[in-house]
RONU-912166 format. One record per residue (C-alpha): residue number from 1; residue in one letter; x, y, z. Coordinates in steps of 0.25 Angstrom, whole numbers. Layout:
<atoms>
[atom NUM,'A',[X,Y,Z]]
...
</atoms>
This chain:
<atoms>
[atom 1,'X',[54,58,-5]]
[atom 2,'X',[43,62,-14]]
[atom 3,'X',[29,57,-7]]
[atom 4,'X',[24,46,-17]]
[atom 5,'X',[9,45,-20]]
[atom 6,'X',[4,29,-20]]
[atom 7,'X',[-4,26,-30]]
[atom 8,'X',[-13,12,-31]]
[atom 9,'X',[-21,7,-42]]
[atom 10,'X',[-30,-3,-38]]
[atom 11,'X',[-29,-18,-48]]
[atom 12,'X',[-42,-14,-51]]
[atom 13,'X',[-41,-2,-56]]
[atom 14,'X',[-31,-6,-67]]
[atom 15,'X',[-35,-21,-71]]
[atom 16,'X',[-48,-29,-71]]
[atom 17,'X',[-46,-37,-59]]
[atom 18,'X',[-55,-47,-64]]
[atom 19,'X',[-47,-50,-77]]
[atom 20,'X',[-34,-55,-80]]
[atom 21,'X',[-23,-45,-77]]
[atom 22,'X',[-33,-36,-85]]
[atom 23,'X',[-25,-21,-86]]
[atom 24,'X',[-34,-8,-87]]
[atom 25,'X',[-24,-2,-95]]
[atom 26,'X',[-34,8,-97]]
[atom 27,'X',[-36,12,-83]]
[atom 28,'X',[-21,13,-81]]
[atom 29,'X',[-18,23,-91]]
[atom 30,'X',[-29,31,-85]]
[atom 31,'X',[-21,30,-70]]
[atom 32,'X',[-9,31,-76]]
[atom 33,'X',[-14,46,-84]]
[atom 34,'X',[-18,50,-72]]
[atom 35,'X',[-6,47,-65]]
[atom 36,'X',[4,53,-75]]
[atom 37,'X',[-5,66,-76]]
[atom 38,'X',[0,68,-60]]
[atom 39,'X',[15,64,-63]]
[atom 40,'X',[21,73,-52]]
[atom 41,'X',[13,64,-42]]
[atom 42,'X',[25,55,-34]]
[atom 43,'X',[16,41,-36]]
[atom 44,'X',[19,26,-33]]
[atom 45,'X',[7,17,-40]]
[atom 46,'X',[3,4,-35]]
[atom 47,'X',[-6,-4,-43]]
[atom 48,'X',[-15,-17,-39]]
[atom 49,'X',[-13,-30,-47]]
[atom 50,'X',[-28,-30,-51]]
[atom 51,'X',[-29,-43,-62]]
[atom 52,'X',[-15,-43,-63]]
[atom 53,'X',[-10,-51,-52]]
[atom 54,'X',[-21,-54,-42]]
[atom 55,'X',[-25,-67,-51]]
[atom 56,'X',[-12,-70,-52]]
[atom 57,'X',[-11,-69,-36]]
[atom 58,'X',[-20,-77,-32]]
[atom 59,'X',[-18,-88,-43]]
[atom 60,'X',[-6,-92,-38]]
[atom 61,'X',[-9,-89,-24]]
[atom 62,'X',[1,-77,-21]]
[atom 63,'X',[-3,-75,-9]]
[atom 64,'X',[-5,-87,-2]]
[atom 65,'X',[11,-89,-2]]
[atom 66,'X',[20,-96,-13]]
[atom 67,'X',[23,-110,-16]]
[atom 68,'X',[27,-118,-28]]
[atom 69,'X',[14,-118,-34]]
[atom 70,'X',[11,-103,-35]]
[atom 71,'X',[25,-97,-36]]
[atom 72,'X',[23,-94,-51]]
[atom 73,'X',[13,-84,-45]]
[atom 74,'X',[22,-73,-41]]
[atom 75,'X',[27,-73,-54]]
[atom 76,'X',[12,-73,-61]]
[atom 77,'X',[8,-62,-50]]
[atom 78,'X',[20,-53,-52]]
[atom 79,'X',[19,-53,-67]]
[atom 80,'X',[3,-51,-67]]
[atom 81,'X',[3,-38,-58]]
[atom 82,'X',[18,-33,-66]]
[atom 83,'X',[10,-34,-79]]
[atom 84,'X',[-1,-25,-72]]
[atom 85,'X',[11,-15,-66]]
[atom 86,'X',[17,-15,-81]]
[atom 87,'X',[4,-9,-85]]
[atom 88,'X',[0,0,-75]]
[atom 89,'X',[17,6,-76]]
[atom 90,'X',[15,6,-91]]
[atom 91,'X',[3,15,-90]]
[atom 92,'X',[10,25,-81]]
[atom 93,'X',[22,27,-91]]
[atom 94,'X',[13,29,-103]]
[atom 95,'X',[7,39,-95]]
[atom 96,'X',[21,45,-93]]
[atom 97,'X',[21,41,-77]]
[atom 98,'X',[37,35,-75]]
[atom 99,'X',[31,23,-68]]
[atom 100,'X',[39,10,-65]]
[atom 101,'X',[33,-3,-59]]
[atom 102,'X',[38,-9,-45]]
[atom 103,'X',[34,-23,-43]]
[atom 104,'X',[33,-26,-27]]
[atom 105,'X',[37,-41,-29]]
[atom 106,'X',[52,-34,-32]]
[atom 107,'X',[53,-27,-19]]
[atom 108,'X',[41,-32,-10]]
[atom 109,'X',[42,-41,0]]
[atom 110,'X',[30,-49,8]]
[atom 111,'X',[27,-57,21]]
[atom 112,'X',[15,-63,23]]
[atom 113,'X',[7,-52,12]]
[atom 114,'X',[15,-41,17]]
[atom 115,'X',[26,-32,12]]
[atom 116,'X',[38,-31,21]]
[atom 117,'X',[47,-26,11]]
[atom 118,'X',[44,-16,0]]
[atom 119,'X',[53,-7,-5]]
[atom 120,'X',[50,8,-9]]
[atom 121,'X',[61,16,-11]]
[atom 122,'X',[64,14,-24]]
[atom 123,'X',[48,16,-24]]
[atom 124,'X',[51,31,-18]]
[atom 125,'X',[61,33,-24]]
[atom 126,'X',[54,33,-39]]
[atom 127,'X',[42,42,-36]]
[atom 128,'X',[54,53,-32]]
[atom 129,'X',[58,52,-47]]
[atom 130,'X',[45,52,-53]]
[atom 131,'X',[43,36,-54]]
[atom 132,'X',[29,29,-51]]
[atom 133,'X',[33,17,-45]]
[atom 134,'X',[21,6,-49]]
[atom 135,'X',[19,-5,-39]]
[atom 136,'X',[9,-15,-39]]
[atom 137,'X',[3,-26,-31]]
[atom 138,'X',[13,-40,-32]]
[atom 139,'X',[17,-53,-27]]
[atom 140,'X',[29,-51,-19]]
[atom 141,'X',[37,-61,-10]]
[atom 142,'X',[31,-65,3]]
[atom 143,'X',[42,-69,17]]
[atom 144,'X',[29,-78,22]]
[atom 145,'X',[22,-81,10]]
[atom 146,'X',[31,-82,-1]]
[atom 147,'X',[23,-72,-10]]
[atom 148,'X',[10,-62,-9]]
[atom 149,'X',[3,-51,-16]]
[atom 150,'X',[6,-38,-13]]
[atom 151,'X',[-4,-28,-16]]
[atom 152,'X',[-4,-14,-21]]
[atom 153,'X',[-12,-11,-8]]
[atom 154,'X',[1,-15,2]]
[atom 155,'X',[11,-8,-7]]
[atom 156,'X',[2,5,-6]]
[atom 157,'X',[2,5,7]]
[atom 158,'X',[18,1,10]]
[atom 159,'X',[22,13,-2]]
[atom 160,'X',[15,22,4]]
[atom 161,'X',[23,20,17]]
[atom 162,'X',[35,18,12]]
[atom 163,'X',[35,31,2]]
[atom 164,'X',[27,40,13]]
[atom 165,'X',[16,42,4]]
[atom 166,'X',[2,50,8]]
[atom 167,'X',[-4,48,-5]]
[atom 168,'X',[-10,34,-8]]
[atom 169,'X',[-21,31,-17]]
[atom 170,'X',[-27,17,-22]]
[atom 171,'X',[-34,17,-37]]
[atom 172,'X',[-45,8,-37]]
[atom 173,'X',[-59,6,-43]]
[atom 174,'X',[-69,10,-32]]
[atom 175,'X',[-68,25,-27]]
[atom 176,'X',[-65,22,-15]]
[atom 177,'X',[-66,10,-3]]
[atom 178,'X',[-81,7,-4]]
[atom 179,'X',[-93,5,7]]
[atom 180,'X',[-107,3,2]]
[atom 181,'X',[-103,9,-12]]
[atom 182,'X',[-96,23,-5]]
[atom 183,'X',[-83,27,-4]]
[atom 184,'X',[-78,27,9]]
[atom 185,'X',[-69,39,10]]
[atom 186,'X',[-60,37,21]]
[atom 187,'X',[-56,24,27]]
[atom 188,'X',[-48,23,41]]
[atom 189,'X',[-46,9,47]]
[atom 190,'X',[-58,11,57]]
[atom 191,'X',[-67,14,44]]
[atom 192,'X',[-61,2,38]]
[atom 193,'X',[-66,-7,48]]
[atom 194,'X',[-81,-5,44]]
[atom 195,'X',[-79,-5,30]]
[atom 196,'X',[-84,-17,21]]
[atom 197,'X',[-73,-19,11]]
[atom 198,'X',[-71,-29,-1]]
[atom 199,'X',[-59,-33,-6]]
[atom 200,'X',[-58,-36,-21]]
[atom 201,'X',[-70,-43,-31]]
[atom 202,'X',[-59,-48,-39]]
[atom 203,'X',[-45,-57,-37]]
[atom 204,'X',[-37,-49,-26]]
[atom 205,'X',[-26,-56,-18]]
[atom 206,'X',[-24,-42,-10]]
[atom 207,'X',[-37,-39,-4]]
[atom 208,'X',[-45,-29,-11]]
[atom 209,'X',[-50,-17,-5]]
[atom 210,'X',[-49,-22,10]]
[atom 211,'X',[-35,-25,7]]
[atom 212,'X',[-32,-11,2]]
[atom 213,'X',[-40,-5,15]]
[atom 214,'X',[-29,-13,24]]
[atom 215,'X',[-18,-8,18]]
[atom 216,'X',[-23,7,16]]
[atom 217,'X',[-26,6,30]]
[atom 218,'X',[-13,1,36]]
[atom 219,'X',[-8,14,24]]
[atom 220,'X',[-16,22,33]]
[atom 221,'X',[-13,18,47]]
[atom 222,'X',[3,24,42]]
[atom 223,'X',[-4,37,39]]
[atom 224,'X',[-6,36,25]]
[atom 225,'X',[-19,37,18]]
[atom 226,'X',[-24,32,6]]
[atom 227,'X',[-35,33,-4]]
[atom 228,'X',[-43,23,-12]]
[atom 229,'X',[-51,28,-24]]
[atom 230,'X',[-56,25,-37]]
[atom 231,'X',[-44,25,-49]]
[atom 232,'X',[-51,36,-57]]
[atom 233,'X',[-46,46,-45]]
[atom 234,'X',[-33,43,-46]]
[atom 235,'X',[-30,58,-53]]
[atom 236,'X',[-35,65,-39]]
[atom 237,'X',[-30,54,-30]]
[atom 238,'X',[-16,57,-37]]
[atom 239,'X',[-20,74,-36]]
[atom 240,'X',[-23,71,-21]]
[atom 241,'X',[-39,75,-25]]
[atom 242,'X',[-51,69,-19]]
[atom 243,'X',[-52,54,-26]]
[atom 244,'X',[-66,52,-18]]
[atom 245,'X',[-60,37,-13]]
[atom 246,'X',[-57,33,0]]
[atom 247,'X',[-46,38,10]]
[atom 248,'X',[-37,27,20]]
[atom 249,'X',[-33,34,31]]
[atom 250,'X',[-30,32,45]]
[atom 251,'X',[-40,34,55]]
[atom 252,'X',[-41,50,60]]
</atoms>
């Protein structure tokens, strides 16, 4: 099996999270040129919902479990964030990358916020034939709940398991995890613990920046490390070149 690189763009790096649903188109052709510049490169993306879904979660409640009154919600949710994924895979095939969206509320299943059942293969089986698969943060079906959101940030970290990636990057836009206006470079779990860390300014049901700590860390505690840098580096992340961002990795 060919090693997949994982690829995550941040929702803030592709829409203005204080808009409505408000695409960068702009910004994604600029990813998505610098992507299909390096098209021998075995990649799965993953993209945040950004303004494309996170209003919509929390509008109807996602997360706190369904009943009759928000059930139109996974609908509302779904189709916000699929309208982002249509954009992002529409700018990687007009950048000649053979990309084809995934949605996780089709093969993902939840219980209690977390995924017990995601399936890859098909996932794996793609990248060997030059395919991107694009997934993206979703609503999916939850046994205790009835429905949550899932983000890009989980999916990262259950990806990189399941295809037995060492690559994993995260696009965002700050260089790096942030303390006192510096980059931090390298973050273990022990380092984490005296680190003062915000989650989003704007509407996010997934946690922000803490929440990508968590589940970069549990990433890491499985062996894999992963990066975290500003989108303009995503051309030396991809080269495997110093992206000056910070590093997740398990404690030495």
């Amino acid at each position: 099996m060919t090693e997949s690189m994982i690829l995550k763009l941040g929702g803030s790096v592709i829409t203005d999270k204080s808009g409505d649903c408000a695409i960068d188109h702009a910004r994604l052709r600029e990813i998505a040129g610098e992507i299909a510049a390096r098209r021998e490169t075995a990649l799965v993306l993953v993209h945040g919902a950004g303004s494309c879904g996170h209003p919509e979660a929390r509008r109807y409640r996602i997360n706190d479990g369904l009943a009759a009154e928000n059930v139109p919600g996974v609908y509302e949710t779904h189709a916000a964030v699929s309208s982002l994924n249509t954009a992002v895979v529409n700018a990687l095939r007009d950048a000649g990358v053979e990309a084809i969206g995934i949605h996780p509320l089709d093969l993902c299943l939840a219980e209690d916020g977390r995924l017990v059942s995601f399936e890859t293969r098909h996932i794996a089986e793609m990248t060997e034939h030059g395919i991107v698969p694009v997934l993206h943060g979703d609503v999916v079906m939850d046994r205790l709940r009835g429905s949550c959101i899932v983000s890009g940030d989980q999916l990262v970290t259950r990806l990189a398991a399941a295809l037995k990636s060492r690559r994993v990057g995260l696009a965002t836009d700050v260089p790096g995890v942030l303390a006192n206006g510096a980059v931090v470079p390298r973050i273990d779990r022990s380092t984490a613990e005296s680190l003062d860390v915000g989650g989003s300014g704007n509407t996010d049901v997934t946690g922000g920046m803490r929440g990508k700590l968590a589940e970069l860390l549990a990433l890491a505690d499985a062996g894999i490390d992963s990066h975290i840098f500003h989108v303009s580096k995503i051309g030396r992340f991809l080269d495997g070149t110093g992206h000056g961002g910070t590093t997740i990795t398990a404690k030495e």
